[in-house]
Gaussian input, Z-matrix of N, CA and C with variables (Angstrom, degrees):
# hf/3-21g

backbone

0 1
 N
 C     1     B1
 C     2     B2     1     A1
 N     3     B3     2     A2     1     D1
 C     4     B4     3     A3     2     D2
 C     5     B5     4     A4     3     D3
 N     6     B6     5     A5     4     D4
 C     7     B7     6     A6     5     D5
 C     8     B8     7     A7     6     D6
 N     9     B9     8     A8     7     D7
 C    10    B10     9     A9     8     D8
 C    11    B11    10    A10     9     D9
 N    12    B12    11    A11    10    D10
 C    13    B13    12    A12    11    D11
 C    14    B14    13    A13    12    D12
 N    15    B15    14    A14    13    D13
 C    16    B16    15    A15    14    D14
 C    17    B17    16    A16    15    D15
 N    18    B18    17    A17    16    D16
 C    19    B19    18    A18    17    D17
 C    20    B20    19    A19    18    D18
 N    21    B21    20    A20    19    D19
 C    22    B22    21    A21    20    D20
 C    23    B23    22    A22    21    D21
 N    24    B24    23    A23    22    D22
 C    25    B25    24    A24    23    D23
 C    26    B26    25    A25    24    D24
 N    27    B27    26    A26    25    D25
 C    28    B28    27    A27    26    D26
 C    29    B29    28    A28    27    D27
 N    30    B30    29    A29    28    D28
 C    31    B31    30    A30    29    D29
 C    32    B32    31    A31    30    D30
 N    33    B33    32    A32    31    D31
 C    34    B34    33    A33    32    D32
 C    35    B35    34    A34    33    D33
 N    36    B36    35    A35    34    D34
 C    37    B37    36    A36    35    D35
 C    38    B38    37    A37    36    D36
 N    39    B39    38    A38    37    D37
 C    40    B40    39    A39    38    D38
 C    41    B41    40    A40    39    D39
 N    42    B42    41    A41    40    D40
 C    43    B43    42    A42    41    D41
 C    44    B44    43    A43    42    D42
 N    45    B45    44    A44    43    D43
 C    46    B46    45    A45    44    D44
 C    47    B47    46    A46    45    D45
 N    48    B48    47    A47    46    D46
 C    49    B49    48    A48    47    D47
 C    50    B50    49    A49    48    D48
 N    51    B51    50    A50    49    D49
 C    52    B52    51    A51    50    D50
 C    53    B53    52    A52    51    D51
 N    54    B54    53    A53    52    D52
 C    55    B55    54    A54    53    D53
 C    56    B56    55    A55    54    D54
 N    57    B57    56    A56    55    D55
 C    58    B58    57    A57    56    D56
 C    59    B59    58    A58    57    D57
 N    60    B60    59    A59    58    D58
 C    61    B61    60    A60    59    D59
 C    62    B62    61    A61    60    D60
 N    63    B63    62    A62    61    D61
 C    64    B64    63    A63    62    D62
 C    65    B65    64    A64    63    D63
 N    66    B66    65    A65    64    D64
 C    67    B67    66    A66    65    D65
 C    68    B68    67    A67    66    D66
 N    69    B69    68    A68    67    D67
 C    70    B70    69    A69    68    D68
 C    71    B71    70    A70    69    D69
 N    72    B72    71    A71    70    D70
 C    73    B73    72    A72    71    D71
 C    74    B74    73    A73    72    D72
 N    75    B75    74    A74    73    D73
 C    76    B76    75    A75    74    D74
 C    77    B77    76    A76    75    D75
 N    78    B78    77    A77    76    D76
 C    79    B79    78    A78    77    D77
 C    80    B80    79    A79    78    D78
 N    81    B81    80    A80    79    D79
 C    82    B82    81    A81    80    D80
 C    83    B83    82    A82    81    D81
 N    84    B84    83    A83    82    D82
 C    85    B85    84    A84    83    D83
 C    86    B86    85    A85    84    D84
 N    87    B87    86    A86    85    D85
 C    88    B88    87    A87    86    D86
 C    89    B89    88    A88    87    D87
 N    90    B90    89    A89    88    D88
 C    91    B91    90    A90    89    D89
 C    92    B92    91    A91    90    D90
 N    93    B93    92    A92    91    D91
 C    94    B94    93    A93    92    D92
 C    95    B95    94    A94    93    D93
 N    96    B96    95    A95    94    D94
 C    97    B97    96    A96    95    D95
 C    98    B98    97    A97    96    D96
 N    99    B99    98    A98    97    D97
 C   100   B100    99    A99    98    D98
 C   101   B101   100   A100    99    D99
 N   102   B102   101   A101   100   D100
 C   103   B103   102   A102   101   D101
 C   104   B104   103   A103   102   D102
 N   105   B105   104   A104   103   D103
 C   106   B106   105   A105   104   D104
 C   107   B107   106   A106   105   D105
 N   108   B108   107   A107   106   D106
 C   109   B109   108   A108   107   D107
 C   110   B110   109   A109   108   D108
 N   111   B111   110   A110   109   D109
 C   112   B112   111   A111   110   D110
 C   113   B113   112   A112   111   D111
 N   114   B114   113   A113   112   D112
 C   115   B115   114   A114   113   D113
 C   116   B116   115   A115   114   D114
 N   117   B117   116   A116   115   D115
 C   118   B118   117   A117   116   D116
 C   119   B119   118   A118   117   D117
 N   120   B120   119   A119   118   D118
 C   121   B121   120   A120   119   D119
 C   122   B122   121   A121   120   D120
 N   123   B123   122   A122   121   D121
 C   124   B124   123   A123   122   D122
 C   125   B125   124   A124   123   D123
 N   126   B126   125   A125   124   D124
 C   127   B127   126   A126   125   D125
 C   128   B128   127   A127   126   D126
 N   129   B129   128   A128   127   D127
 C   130   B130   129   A129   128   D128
 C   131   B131   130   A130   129   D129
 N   132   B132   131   A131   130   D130
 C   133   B133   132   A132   131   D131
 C   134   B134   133   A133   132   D132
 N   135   B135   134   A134   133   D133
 C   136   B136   135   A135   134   D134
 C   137   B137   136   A136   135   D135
 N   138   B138   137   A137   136   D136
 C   139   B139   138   A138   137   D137
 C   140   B140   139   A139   138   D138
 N   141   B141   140   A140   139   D139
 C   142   B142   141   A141   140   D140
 C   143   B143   142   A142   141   D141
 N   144   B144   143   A143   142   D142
 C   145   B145   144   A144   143   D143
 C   146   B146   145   A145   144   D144
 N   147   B147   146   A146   145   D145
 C   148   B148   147   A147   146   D146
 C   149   B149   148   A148   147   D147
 N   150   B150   149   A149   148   D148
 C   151   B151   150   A150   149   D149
 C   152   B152   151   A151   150   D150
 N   153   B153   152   A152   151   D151
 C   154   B154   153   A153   152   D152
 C   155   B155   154   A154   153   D153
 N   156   B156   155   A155   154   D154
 C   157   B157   156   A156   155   D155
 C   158   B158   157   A157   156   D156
 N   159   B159   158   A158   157   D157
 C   160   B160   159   A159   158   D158
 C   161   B161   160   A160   159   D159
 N   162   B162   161   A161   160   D160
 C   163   B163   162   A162   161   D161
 C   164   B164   163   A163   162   D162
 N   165   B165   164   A164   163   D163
 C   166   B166   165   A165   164   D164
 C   167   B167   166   A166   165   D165
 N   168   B168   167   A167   166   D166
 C   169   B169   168   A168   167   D167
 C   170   B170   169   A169   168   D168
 N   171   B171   170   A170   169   D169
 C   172   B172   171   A171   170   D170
 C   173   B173   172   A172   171   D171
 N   174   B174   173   A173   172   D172
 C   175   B175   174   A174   173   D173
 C   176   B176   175   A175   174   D174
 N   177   B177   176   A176   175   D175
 C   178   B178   177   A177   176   D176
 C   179   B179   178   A178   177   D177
 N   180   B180   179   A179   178   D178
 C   181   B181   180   A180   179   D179
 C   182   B182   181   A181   180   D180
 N   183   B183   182   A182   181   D181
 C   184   B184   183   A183   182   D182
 C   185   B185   184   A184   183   D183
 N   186   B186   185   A185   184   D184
 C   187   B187   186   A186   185   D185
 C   188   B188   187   A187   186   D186
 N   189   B189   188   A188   187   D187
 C   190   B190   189   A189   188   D188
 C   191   B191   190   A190   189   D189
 N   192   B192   191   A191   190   D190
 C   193   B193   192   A192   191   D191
 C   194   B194   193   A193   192   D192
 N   195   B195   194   A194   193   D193
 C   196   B196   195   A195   194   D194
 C   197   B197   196   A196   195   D195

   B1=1.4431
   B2=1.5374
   B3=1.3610
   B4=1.5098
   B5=0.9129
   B6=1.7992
   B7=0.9705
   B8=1.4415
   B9=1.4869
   B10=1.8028
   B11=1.7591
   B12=1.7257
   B13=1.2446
   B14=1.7473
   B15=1.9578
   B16=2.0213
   B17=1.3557
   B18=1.3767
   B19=1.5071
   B20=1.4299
   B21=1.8057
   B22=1.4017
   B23=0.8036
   B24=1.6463
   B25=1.5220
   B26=1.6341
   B27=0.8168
   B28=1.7202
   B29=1.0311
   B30=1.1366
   B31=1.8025
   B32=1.6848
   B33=1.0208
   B34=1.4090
   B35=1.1520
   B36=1.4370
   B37=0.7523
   B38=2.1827
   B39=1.3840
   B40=1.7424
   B41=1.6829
   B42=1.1467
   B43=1.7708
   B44=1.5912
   B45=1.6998
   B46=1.3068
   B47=1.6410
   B48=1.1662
   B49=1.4934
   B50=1.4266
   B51=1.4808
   B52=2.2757
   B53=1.4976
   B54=1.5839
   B55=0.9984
   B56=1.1630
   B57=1.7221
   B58=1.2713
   B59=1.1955
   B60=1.5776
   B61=1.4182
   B62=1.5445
   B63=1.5143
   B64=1.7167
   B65=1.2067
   B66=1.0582
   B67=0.9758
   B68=1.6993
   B69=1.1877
   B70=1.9124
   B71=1.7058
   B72=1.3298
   B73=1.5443
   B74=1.1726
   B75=1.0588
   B76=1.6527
   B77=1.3289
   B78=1.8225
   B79=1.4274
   B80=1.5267
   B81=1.9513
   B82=1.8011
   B83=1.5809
   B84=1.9795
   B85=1.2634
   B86=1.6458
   B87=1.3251
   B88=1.2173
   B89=1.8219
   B90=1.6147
   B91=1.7010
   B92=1.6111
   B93=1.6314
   B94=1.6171
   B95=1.5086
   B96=1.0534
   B97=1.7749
   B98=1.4049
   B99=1.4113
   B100=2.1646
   B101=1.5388
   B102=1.8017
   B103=1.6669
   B104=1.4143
   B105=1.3558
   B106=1.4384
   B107=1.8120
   B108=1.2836
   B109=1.5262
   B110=1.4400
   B111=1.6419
   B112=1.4132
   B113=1.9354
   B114=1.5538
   B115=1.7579
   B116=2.0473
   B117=1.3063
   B118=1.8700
   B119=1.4601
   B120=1.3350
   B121=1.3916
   B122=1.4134
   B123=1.4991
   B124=1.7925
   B125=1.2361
   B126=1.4498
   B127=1.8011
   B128=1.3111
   B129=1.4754
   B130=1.3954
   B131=1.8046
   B132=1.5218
   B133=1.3083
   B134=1.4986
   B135=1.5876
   B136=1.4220
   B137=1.4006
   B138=1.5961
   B139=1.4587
   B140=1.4003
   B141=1.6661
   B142=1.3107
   B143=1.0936
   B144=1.4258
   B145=1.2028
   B146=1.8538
   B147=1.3351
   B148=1.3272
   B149=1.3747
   B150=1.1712
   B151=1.3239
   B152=1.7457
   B153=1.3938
   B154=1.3036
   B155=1.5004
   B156=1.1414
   B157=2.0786
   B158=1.7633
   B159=1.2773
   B160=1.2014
   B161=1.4771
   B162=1.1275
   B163=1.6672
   B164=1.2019
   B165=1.2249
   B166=1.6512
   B167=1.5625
   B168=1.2155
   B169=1.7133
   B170=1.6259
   B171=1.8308
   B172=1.2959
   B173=1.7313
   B174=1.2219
   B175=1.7021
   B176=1.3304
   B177=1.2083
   B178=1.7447
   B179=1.6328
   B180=1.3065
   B181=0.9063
   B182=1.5724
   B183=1.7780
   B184=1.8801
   B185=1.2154
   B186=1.3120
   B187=1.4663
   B188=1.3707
   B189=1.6150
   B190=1.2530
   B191=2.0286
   B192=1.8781
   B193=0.9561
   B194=1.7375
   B195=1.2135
   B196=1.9334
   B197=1.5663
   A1=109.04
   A2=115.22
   A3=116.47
   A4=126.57
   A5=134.93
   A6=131.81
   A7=130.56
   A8=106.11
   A9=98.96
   A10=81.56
   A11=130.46
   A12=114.69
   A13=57.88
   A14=96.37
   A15=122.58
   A16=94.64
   A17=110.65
   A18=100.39
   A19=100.63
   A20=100.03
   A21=104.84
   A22=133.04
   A23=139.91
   A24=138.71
   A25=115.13
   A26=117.16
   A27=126.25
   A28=130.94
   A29=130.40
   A30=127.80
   A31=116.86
   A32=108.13
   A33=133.55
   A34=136.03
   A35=152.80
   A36=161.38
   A37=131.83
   A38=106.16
   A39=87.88
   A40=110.66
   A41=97.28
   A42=104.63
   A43=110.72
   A44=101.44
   A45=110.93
   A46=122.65
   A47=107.11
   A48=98.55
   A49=132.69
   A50=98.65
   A51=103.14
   A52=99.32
   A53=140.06
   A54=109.91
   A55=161.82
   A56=98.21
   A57=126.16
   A58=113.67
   A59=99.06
   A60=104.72
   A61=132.03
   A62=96.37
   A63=110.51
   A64=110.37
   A65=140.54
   A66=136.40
   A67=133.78
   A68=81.10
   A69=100.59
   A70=97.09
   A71=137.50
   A72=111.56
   A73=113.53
   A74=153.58
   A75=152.69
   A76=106.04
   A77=117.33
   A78=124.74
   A79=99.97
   A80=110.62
   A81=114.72
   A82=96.21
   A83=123.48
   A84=116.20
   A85=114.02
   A86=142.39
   A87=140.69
   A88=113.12
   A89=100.94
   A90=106.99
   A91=131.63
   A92=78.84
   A93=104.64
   A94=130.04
   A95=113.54
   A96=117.88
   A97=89.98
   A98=82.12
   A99=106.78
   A100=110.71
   A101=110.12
   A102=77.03
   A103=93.09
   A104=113.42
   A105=154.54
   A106=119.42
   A107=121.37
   A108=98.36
   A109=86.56
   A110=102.67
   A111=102.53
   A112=89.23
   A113=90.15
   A114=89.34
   A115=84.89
   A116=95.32
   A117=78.22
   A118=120.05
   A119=118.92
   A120=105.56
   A121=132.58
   A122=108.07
   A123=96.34
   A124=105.43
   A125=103.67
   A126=127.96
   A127=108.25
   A128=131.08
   A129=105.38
   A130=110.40
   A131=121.76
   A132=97.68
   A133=98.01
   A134=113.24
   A135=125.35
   A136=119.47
   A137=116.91
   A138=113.93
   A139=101.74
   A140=104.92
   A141=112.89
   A142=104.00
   A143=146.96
   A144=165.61
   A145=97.59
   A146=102.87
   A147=112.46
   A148=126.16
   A149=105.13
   A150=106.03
   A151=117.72
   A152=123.90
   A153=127.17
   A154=89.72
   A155=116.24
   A156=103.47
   A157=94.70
   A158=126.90
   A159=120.80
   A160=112.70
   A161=140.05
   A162=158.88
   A163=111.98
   A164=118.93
   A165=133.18
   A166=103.31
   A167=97.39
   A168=114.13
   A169=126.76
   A170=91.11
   A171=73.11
   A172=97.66
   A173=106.08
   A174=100.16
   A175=124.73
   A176=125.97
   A177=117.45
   A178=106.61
   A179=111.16
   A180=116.85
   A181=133.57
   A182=99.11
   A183=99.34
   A184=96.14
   A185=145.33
   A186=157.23
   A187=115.49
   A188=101.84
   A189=99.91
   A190=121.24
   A191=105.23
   A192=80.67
   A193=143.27
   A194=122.93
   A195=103.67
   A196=96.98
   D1=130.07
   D2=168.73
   D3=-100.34
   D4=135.58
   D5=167.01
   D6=-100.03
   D7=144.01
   D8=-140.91
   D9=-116.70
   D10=168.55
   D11=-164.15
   D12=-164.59
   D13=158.52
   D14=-159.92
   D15=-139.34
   D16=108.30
   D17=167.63
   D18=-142.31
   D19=148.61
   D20=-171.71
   D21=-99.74
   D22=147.43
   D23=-158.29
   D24=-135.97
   D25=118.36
   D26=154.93
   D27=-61.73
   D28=120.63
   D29=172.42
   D30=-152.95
   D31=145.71
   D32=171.42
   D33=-85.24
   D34=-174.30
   D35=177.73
   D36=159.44
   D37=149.18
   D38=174.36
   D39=-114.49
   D40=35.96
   D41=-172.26
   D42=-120.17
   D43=-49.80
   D44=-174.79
   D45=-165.87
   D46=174.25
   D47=153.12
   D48=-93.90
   D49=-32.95
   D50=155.93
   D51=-53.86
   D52=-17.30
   D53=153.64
   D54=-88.54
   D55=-21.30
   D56=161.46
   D57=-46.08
   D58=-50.51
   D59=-179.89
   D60=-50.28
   D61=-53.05
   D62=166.38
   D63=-55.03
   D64=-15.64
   D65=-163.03
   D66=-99.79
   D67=-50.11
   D68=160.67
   D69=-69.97
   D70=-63.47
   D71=178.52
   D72=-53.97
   D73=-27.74
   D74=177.52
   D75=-52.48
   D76=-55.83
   D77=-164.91
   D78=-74.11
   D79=-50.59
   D80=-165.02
   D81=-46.58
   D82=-54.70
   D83=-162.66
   D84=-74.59
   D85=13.64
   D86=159.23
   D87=-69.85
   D88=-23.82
   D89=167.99
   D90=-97.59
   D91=-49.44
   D92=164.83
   D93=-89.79
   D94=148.45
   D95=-168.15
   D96=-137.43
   D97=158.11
   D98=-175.78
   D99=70.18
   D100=35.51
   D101=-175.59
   D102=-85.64
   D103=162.02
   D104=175.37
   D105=-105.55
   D106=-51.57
   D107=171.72
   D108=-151.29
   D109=179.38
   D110=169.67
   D111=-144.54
   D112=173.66
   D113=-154.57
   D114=-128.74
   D115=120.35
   D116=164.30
   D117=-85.16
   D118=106.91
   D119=167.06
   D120=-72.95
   D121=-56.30
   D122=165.04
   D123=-132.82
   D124=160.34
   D125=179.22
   D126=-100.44
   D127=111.04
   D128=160.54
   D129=-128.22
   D130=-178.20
   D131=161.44
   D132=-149.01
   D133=165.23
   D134=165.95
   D135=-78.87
   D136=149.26
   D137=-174.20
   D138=-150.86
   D139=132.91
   D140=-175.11
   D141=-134.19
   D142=143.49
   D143=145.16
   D144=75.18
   D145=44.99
   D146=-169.99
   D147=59.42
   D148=37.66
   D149=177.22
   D150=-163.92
   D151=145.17
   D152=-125.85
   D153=-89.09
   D154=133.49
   D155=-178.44
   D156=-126.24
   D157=-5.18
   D158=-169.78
   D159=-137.37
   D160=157.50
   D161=154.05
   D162=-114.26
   D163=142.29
   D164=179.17
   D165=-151.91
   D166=126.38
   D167=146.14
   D168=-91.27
   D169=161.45
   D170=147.19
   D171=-149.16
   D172=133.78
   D173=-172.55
   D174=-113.13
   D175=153.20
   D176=159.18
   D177=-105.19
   D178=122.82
   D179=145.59
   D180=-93.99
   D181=163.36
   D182=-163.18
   D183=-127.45
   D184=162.10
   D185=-149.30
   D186=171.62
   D187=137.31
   D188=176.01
   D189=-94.28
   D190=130.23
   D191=176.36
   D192=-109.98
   D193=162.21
   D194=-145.34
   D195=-90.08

């Protein structure tokens, strides 16, 4: 039986949110090992002079723990 443990992460980006996204799992797994999925919870973005300069997540990630 595995036990799986959810912790949540923030990330940014000025490209996207597939990047944000990639991105926060890239950094979480340099600490964490076994992740298994990640969940997007919210999308948002920044806007300046009408125009979009930022991406944000917000994610759960799931991991297995040993």
């Amino acid at each position: 039986m595995a036990v799986l443990k959810v912790i949540e992460v923030l990330s940014n980006s000025e490209k996207s949110w597939e990047d944000a996204t990639k991105k926060a799992v890239k950094h979480a797994s340099k600490s964490v090992k076994n992740i298994r999925s990640v969940y997007v919870q919210d999308q948002s973005a920044i806007v300046k002079s009408g125009e979009v300069t930022e991406f944000r997540v917000n994610l759960k990630i799931t991991f297995e723990v040993e």
